[in-house]
C-alpha positions as CSV (number, residue, x, y, z in Angstrom):
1,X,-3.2,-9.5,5.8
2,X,-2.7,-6.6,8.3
3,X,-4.7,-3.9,6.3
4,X,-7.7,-5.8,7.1
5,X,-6.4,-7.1,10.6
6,X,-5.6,-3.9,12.0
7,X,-8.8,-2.4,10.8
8,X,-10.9,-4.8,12.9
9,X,-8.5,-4.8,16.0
10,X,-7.0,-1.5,16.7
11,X,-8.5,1.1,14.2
12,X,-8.9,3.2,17.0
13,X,-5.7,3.2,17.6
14,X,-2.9,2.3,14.7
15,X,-2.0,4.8,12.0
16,X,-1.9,1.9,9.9
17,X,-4.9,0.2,8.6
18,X,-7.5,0.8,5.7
19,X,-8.6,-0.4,3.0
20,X,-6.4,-0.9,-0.9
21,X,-6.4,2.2,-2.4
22,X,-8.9,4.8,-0.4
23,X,-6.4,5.9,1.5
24,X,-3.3,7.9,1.4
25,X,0.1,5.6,1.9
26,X,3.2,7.4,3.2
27,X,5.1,4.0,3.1
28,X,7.2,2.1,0.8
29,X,6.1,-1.2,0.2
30,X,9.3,-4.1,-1.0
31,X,8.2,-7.8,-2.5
32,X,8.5,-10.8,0.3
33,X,11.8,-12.0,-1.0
34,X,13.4,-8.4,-0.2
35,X,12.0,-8.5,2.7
36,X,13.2,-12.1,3.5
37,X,17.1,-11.0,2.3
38,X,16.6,-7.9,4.7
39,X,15.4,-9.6,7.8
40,X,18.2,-12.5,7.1
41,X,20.5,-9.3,7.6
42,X,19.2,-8.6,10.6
43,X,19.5,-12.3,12.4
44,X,15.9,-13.2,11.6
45,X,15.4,-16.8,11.1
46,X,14.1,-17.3,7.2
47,X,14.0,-20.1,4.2
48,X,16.4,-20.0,1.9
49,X,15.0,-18.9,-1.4
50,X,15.1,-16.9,-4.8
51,X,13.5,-14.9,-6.7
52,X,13.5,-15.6,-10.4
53,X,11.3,-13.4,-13.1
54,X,11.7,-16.3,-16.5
55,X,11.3,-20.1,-16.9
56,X,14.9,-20.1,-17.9
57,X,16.0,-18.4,-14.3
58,X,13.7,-21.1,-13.1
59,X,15.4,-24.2,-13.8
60,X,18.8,-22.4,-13.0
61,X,17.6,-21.7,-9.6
62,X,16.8,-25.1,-9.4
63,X,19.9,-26.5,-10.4
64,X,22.2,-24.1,-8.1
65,X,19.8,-23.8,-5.0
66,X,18.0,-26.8,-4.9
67,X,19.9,-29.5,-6.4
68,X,18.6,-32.4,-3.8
69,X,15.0,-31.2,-2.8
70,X,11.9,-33.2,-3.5
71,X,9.4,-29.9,-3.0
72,X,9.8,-26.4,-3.4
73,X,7.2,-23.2,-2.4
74,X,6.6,-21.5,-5.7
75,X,5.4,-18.2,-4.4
76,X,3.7,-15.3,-6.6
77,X,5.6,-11.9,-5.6
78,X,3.0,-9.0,-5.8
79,X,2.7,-5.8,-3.1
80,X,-0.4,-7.3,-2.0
81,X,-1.7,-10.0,0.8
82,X,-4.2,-12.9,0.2
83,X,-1.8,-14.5,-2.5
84,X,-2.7,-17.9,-1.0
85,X,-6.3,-17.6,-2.1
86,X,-6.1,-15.5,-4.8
87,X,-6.7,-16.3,-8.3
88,X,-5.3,-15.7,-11.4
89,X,-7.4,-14.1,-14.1
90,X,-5.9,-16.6,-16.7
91,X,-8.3,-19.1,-14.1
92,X,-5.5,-20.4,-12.0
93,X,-6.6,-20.3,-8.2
94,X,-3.5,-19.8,-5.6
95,X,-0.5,-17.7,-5.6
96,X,1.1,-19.6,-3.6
97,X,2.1,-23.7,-4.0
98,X,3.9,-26.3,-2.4
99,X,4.5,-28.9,-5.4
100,X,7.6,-31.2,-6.2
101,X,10.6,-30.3,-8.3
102,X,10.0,-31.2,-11.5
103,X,6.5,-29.6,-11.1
104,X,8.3,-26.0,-10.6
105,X,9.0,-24.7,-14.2
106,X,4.8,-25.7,-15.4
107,X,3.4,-23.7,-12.4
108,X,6.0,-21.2,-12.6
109,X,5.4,-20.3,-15.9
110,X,2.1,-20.2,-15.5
111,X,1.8,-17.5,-12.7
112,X,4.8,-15.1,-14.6
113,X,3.6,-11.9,-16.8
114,X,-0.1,-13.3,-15.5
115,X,-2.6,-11.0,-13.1
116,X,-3.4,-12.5,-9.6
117,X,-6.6,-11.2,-8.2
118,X,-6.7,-11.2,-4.1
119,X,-8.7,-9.4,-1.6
120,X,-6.3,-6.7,-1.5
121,X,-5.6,-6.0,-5.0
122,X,-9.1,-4.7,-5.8
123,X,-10.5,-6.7,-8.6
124,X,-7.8,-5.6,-11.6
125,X,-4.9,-7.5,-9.6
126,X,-1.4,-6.9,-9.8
127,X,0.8,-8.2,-12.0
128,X,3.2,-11.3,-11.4
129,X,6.5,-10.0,-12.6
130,X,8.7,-12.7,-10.3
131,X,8.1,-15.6,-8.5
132,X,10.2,-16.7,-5.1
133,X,11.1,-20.3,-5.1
134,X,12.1,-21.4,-1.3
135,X,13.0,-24.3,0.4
136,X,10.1,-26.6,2.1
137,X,10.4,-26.3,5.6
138,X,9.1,-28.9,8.3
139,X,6.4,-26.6,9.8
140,X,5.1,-28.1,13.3
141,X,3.1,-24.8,14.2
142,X,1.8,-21.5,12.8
143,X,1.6,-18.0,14.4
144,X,1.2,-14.2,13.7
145,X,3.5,-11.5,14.3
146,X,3.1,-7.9,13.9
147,X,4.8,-4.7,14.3
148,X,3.2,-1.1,13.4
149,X,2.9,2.3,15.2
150,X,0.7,3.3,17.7
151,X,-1.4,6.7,18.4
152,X,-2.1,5.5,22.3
153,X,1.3,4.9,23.1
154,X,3.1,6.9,20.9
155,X,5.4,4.8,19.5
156,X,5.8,0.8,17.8
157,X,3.5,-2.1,19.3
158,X,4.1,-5.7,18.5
159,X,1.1,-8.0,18.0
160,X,1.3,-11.5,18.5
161,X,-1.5,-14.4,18.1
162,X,-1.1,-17.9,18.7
163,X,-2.4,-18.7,15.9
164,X,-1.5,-17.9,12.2
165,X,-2.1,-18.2,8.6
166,X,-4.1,-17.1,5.4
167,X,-7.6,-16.2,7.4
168,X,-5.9,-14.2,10.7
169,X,-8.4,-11.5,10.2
170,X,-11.8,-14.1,10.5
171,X,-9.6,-15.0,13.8
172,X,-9.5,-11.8,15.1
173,X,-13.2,-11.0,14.5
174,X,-14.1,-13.9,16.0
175,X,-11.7,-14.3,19.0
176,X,-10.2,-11.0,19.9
177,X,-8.7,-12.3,23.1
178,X,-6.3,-14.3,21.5
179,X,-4.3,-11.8,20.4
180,X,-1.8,-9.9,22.1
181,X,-0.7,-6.5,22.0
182,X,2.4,-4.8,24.2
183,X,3.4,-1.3,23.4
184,X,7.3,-0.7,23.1
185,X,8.5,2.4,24.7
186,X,10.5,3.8,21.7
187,X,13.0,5.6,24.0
188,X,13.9,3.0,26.1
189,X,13.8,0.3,23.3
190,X,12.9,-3.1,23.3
191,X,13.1,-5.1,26.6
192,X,13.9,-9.3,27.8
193,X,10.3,-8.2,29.2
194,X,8.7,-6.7,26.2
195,X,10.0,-9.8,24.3
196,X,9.3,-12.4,26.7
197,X,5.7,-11.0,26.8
198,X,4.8,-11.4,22.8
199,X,6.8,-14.8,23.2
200,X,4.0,-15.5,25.5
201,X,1.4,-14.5,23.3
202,X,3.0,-16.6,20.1
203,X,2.9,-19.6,23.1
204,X,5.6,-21.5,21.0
205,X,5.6,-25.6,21.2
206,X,8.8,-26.3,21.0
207,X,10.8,-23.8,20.6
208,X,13.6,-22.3,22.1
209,X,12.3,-19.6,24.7
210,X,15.4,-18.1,25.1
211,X,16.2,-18.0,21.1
212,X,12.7,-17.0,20.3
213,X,13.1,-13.9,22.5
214,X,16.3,-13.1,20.6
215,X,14.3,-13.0,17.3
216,X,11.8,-11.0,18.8
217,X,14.0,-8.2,19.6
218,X,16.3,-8.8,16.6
219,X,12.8,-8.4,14.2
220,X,12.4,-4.9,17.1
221,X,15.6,-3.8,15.7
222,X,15.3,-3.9,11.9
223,X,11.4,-2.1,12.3
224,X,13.3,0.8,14.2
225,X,16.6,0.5,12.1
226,X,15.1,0.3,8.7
227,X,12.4,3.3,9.8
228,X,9.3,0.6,8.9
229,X,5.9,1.6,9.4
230,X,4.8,-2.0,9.4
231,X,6.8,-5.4,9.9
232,X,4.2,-8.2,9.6
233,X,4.5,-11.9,9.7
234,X,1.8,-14.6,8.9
235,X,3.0,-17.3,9.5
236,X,5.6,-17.1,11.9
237,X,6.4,-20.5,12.5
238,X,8.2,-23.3,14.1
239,X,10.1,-25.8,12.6
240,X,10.4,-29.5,13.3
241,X,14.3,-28.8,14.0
242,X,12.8,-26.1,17.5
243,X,13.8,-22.5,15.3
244,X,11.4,-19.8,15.4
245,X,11.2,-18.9,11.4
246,X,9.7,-15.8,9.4
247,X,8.0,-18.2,6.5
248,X,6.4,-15.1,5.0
249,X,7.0,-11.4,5.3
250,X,5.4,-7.8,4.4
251,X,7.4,-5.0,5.4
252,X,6.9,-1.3,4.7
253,X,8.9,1.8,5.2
254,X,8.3,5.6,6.2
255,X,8.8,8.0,2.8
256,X,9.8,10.1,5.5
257,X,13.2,8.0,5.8
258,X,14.4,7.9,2.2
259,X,16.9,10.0,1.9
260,X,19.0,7.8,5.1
261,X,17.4,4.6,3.8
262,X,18.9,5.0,0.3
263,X,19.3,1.3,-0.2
264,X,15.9,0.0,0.9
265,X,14.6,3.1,-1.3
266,X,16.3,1.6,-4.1
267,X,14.0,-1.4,-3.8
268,X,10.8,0.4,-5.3
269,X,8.8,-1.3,-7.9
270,X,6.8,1.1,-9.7
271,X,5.0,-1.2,-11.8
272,X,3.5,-3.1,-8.9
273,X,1.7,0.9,-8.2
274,X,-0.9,3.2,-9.4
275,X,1.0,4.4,-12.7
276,X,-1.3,7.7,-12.0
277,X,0.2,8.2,-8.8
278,X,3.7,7.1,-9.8
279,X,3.1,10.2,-12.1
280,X,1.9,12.5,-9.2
281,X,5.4,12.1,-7.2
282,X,6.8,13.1,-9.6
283,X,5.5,16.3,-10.5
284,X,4.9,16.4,-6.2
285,X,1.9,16.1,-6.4
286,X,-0.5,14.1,-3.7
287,X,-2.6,11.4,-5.8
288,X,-4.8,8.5,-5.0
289,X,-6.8,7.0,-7.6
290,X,-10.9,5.8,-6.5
291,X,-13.6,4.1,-8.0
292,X,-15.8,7.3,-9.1
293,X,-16.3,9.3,-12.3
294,X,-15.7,13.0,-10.5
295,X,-12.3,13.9,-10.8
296,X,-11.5,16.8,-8.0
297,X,-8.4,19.1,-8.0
298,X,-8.3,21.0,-4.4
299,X,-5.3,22.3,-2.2
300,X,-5.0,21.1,0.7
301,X,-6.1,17.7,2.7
302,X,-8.1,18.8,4.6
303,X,-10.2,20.5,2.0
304,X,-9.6,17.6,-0.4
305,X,-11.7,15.6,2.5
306,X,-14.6,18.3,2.7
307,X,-14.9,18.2,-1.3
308,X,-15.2,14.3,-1.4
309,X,-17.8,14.2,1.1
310,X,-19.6,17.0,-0.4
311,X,-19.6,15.0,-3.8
312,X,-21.0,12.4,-2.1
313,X,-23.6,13.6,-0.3
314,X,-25.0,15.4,-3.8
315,X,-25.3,11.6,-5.3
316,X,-22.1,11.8,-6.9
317,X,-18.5,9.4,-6.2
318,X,-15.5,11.2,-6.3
319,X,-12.8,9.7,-8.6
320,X,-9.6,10.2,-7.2
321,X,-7.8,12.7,-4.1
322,X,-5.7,15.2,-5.1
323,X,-4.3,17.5,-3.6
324,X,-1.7,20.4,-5.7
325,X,-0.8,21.6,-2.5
326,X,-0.4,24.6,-0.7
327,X,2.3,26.7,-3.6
328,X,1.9,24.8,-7.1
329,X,3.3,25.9,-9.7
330,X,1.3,26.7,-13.3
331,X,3.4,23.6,-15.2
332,X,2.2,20.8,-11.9
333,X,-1.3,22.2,-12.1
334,X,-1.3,21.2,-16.2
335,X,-0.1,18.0,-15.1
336,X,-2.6,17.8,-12.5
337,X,-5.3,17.9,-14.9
338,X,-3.4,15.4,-17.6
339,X,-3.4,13.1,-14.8
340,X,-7.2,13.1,-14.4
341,X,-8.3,13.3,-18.5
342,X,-6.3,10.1,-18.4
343,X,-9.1,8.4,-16.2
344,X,-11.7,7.4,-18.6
345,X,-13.6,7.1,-15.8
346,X,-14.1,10.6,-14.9
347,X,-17.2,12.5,-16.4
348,X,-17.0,15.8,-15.1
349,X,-13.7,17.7,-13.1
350,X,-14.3,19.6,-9.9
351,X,-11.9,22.4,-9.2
352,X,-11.8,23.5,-5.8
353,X,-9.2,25.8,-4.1
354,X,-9.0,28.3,-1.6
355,X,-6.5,31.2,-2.2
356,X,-3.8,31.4,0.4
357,X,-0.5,31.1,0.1
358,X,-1.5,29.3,-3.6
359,X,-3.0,32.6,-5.4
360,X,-6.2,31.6,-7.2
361,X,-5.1,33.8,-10.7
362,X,-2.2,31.3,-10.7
363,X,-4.6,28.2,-10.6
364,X,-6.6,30.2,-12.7
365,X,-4.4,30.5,-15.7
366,X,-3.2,26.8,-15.3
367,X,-6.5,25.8,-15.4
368,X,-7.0,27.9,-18.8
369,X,-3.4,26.3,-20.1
370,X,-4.0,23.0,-19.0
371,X,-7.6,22.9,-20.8
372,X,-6.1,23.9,-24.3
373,X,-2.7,21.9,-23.9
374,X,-5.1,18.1,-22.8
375,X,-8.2,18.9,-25.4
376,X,-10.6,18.3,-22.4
377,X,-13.5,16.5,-23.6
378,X,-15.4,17.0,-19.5
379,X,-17.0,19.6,-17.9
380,X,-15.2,21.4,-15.6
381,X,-16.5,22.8,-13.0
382,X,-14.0,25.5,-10.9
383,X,-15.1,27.1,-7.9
384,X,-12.1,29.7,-6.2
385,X,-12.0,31.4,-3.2
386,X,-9.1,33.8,-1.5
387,X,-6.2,35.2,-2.6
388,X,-6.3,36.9,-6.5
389,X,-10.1,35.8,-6.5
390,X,-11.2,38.1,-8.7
391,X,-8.0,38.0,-11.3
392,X,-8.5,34.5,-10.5
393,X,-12.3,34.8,-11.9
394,X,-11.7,37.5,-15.1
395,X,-8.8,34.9,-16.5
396,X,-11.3,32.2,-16.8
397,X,-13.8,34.3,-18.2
398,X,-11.9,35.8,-20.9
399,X,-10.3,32.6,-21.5
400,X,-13.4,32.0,-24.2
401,X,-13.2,28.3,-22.7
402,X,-16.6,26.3,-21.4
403,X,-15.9,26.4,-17.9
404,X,-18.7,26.4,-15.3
405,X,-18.0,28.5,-12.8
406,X,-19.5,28.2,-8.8
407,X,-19.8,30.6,-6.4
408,X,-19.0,28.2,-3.3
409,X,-18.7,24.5,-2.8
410,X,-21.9,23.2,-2.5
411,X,-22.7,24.5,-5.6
412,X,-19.7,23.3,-7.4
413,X,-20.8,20.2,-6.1
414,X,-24.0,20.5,-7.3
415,X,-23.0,21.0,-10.7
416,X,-20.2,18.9,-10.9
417,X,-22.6,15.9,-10.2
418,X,-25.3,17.5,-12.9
419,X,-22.4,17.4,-15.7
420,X,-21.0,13.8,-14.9
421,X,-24.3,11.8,-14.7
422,X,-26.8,14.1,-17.0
């Protein structure tokens, strides 16, 4: 939803936007129905509902929650947007359904312990682990509603559109103008102005201005509270009864928070990530898995950046980022390179790293240890530069190991590209 939203609107502008996976995340990400229990916390108007991960939790839900309703949303609970029109690999399109009672326990089995492809999963898809079963709600009108953070103004910005639903990014593209934007001062906090303003821009039917600004700035106060990155709604909708509702949610949090955010911390579900990168935090180490066959080890961002290009422009596609940091240790650079062999993608690893406060004899002999304790069956290809360069250098040579050394980047990269696709 917003990835692709945000890209097209405010790039220019929102730390927030990219595409799945080519980018690195500093965010937790919770399912729907956490988010849903969260904002309910916070006075935000949502369906009642529950989450259930077997058929057997299914038809308890049923009874307990649901005893006198004709139709239920069955709704697919993966970290990713587009689960309306996604599609199952076992063939079944949708992740999301509106179908009558007796209908819930066939469809819900069906989408549990089965992949759902979408536009933001990339074309492996995410596993269905749990399914949210909420109540059917009397929807008179749809809307978007958006909170992220904002380079311009240094600080949160609420988007608003008076429209909403599965294809808010073609509307965006196509009509800009509708929607709105209105920056929050994050000192002063969020004002009957500010709120009135992206009431405007939802332009409700019917209902309650008053009760719809209260939402407004109650959904304000969880995105500061909770320290979320993103707080986006689509749709946020009106009901036949005049309430303002959250019928579906996506909320994400700043890693930065987690040690005052213990609970919402606790909410992680690693099997909806990367396992690769799962393994990278824990050995600290910053990991983001790509589509290439060029693994690259470098320290630092910034020269992680410069290394990728480099790759590229030499014909090659680099297969992950990672970056070991500015002071690894031997033991995280071994696990460094266990995390790459484990890509049977990768053809060739590229080795770059500039000595400074990381001493290149250090990289030098986890390179050498890492080599003989993963049986690497690619060239590597190690360039260093810096700090210990030249112990840095004599380890690797005496190491007796086939490593193919490079006197500066571009021809690491060079070579790198030679060994993966000769």
């Amino acid at each position: 939803m917003v990835r692709g939203l945000l890209n097209k609107l405010v790039s220019r502008s929102l730390s927030v936007a990219g595409k799945w996976q080519h980018h690195q995340l500093r965010r937790l990400n919770i399912h729907e129905y956490q988010g849903a229990e969260l904002m309910s916390k916070h006075g935000v108007n949502v369906p009642r509902g529950v989450a259930v991960s077997s058929v057997e939790e299914v038809r308890k839900a049923i009874k307990d929650y649901f005893p006198n309703e004709n139709e239920l949303v069955v709704k697919s609970q993966i970290l990713a947007g587009g689960r309306g029109l996604g599609t199952f690999k076992s063939g079944l399109q949708g992740g999301v359904h509106i179908v009558k009672t007796d209908q819930v326990e066939d469809l819900a089995g069906k989408m549990l312990g089965q992949i759902l492809v979408t536009k933001q999963t990339g074309p492996q898809g995410k596993i269905v682990s749990k399914v949210y079963l909420c109540e059917k709600l009397s929807l008179v009108n749809e809307m978007y509603f958006a909170i992220t953070l904002d380079r311009t103004s240094a600080g949160p910005i609420i988007i608003a559109c008076s429209k909403g639903g599965t294809s808010i990014e073609d509307l965006a593209e196509k009509f800009p103008d509708m929607i709105i934007k209105v920056p929050v001062d994050v000192f002063e906090g969020i004002t009957d102005e500010d709120a009135a303003k992206v009431v405007d821009g939802l332009a409700p039917k019917v209902a309650d201005r008053n009760k719809s600004i209260e939402q407004v700035k109650n959904l304000y106060k969880l995105f500061v509270d909770c320290d979320c990155t993103l707080l986006e709604i689509n749709p946020i909708a009106e009901t036949a009864d005049n309430q303002l509702v959250a019928a579906d949610a996506k909320l994400n949090f700043d890693d930065n928070a987690a040690y005052r955010q213990k609970e919402i911390f606790a909410l992680r579900d690693t099997t909806q990530e990367d396992p690769r990168e799962v393994t990278a935090a824990k050995a600290d180490l910053n990991y983001i898995g790509l589509d290439g066959e060029i693994g690259c080890m470098v320290n630092g961002a910034g020269l992680a950046m410069a290394t990728m290009d480099i790759i590229k422009l030499h014909g090659g596609t680099p297969a992950n980022f990672l970056d070991v940091g500015g002071n690894a240790s031997e033991g995280q650079v071994i696990e460094a390179f266990k995390i790459l062999t484990a890509d049977d993608k990768v053809k060739a690893i590229l080795v770059n790293i500039f000595g400074g406060i990381m001493k290149c004899d250090v990289i030098a002999s986890g390179i050498v240890n890492a080599a003989k304790e993963v049986a690497l069956k690619v060239p590597v290809i190690v360039r260093l530069e810096g700090t210990n360069v030249d112990q840095g250098k004599r380890i690797l040579k005496e190491s007796g190991m086939a490593l193919i050394t490079a006197e500066d980047l571009d021809d690491a990269a060079q070579k790198a590209v030679k060994a993966a696709y000769k």
